[in-house]
N, C-alpha and C positions, 0 to 999 in steps of 0.2 A: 504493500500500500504506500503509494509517494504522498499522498495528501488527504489529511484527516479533516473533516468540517468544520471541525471544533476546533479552537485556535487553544493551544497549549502553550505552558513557558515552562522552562527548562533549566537547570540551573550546573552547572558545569567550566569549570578553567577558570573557578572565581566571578562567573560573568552570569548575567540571568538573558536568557533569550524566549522572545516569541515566534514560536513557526507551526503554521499548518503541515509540517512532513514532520512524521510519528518518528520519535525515537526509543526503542524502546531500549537501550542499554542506558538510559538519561533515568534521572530522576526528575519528574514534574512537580514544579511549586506553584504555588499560586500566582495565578494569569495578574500581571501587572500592565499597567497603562502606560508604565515609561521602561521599557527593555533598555540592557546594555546592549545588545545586539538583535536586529531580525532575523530571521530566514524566510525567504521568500518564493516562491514556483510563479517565475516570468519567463515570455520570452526572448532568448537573447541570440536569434537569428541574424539578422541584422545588425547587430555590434558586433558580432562576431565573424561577420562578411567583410566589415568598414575594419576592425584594429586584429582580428586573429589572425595567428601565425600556426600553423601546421603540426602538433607535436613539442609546441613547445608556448611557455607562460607569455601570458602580455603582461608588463609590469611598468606601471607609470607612479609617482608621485602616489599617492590616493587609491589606485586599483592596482588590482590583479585579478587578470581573466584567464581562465585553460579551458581546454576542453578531453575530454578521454571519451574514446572511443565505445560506443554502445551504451552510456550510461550518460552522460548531459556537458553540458557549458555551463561554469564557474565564474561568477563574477563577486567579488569581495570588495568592499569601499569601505574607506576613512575609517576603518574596525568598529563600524556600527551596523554592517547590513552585507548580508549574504545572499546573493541571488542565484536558485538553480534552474535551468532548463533542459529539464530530462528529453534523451533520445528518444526516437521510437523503438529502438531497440535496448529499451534501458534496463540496466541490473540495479534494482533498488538495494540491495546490502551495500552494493560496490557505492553509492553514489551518498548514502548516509556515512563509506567510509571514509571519502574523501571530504566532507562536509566536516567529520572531525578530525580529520589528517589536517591535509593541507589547508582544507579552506580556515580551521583554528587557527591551524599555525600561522598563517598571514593575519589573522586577526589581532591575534596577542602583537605581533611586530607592531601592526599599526596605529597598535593601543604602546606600544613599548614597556611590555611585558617579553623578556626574552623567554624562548621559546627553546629547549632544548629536547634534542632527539635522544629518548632512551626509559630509563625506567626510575621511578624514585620508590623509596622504601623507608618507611617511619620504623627508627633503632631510637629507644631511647631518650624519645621528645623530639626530636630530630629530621628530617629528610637527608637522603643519602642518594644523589642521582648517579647512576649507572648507565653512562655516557658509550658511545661507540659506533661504526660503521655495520650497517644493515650484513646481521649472517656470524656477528664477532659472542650471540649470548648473552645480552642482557635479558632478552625476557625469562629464558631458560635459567639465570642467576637470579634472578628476582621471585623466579617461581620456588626455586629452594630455599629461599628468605620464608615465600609464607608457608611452603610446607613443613616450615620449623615456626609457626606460628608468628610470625612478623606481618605487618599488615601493610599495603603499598598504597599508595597516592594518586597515580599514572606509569601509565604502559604507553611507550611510542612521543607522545608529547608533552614536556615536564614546561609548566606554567613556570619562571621565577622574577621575584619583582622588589623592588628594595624598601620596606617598610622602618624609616628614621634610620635610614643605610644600613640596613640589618637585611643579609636575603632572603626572601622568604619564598617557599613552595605552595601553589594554591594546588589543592587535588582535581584530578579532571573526572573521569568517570569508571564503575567498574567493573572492566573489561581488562581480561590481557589477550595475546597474539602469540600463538604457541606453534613452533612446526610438528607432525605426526612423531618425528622422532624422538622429542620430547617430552611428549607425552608418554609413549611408552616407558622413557625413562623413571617417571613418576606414578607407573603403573594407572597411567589414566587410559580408560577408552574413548578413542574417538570417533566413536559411532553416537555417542552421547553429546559431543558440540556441532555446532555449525562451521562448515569451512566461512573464510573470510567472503568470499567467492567462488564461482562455478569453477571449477577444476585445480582449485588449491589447495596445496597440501600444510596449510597453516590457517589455523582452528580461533575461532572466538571464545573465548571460556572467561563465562562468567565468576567475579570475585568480591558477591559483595558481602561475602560474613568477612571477608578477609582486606575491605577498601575502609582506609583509613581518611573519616572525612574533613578534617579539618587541618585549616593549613599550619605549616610546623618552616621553624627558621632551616636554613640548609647545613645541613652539618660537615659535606665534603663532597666529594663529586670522584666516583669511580673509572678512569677511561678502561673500558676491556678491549683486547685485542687480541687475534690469534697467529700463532705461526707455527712453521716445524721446530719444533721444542720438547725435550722429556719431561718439564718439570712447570710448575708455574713459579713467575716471577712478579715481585713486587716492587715497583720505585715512587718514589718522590717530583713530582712535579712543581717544578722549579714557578715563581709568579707570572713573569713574563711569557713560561712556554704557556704558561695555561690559559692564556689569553691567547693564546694561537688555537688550544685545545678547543677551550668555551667556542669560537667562532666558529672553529672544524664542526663543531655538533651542532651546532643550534641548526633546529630544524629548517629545512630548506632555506640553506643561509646565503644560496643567490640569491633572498630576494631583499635582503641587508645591504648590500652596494646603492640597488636599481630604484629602491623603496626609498633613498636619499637617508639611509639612517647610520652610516658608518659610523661616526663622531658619537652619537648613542650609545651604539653596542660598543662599541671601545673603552666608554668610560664606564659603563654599567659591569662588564667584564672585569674590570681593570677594580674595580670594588670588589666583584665578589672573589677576584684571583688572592687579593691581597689580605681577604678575610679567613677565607674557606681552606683547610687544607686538599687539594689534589693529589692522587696516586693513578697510578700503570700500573694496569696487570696483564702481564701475558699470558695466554693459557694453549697448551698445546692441543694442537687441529685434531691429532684424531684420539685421545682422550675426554671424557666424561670427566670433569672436574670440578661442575657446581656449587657443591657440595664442600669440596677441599677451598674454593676460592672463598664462600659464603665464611667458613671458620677465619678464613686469613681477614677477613676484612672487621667480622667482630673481633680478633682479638686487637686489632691497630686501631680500632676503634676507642676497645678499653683499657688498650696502654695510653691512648692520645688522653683520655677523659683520668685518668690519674695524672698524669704530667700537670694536667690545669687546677688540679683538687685542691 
């Protein structure tokens, strides 16, 4: 179902929104007269004839427009209004996925909220984002967090924003993004979730005994990564590099240059590098090490939190 009668609001990435297209991974709140953000079912044939590019983002000052194949055209402005025009051949999961992928992610930018690509996990009063390149195991790390009873924040896109220079994590919603192999891993079947989309071999799985809903200061930021290696390793990230780190992740952070917001994210980065402690983990490709990275990172967590005591 793309669009529900009834106009619902929705409340998610810290933002409250009104849209006629049902979400049902959202939690609905009470329908308000002034949204921080709309979503809207318009058509955007014609804008997309005059400024669209084939395959790839329009990005001006104020918008960002895409379009993906069999599922609609994306139009985002000034981080107050999301406009979708579904295909005739359109995949409603794929098109509520992008609504909170990308079309979020440009909204948080153009509210300047950074946006980072990965997973957050509440340790200890705390948020702890688990940063990385798509395929490196953050969600598959985040998912051994809550199978030890830790509860997460967001999966894919981590809200952060500076409350009296302080950073702070807002929770998005709760869902994670799991591949078949990892499930097995954690003895889940997946004949019991939805794939993301038709012919995908990575799973929607719902987390809400386990979504933590309120937002928490950020306590450090995990980059994962993998390579041929026997063992896992852990370093120190230097202030400076992590300001290189922060920009590598932030989600779709082509649109940080085009969006005119460099000078932003540089000094927004440049606080939380200088606050937040950063580590590197490396973990080798073709070992199962969730679990062994999960222990590494609480015990650096609670040697860091005695050092401050």
């Amino acid at each position: 179902m793309v669009e529900d009668s009834k106009l619902k609001s929705y409340k998610s990435f810290g933002l409250q929104f009104n849209s006629r297209i049902y979400f049902p991974e959202l939690e609905e709140v009470e329908l308000t007269t002034n949204p921080d953000v709309t979503i809207e079912v318009s058509d955007l044939t014609n804008l997309w004839k005059q400024e669209g590019n084939e395959g790839k983002f329009v990005i001006k000052q104020g918008r960002v427009l895409f379009k993906i194949e069999d599922t609609g055209v994306f139009c985002i402005e000034e981080g107050e209004r999301v406009i979708v025009s579904p295909l005739e051949k359109r995949n409603v999961d794929k098109m509520r996925l992008y609504i909170l992928g990308s079309c979020m992610g440009a909204i948080l930018l153009q509210r300047k909220i950074l946006a980072l690509h990965g997973s957050a996990i509440a340790i200890n009063g705390k948020a702890y984002a688990i940063v990385g390149d798509s395929g490196a195991g953050k969600s598959t790390l985040a998912a051994s967090f809550i199978a030890n009873g830790y509860k997460i924040l967001s999966d894919d896109v981590i809200p952060v924003s500076l409350s009296n220079q302080i950073p702070i994590v807002t929770p998005s919603y709760p869902q994670q993004k799991l591949w078949s192999r990892s499930l097995e891993k954690f003895g889940m079947d997946k004949k019991e979730f939805n794939p993301l989309f038709e012919r995908e071999d990575k799973y929607a799985i719902p987390v809400n005994k386990h979504f933590f809903k309120d937002a928490l200061p950020l306590g450090g930021i995990i980059e994962l990564s993998k390579r041929e290696c026997d063992q896992v390793e852990l370093s120190s990230i230097r202030s400076l590099q992590a300001i290189y780190t922060l920009y590598n992740h932030t989600y779709r952070n082509f649109f940080v240059p085009r969006l005119g917001l460099m000078e932003w994210h540089f000094k927004i980065t440049s606080q939380i590098s200088g606050q937040v402690p950063c580590y590197h983990i490396v973990r080798p490709i073709s070992q199962f090490t969730a679990g062994e990275i999960r222990d590494l990172i609480l015990s650096k967590i609670k040697k860091g939190e005695k050092l401050h005591a």
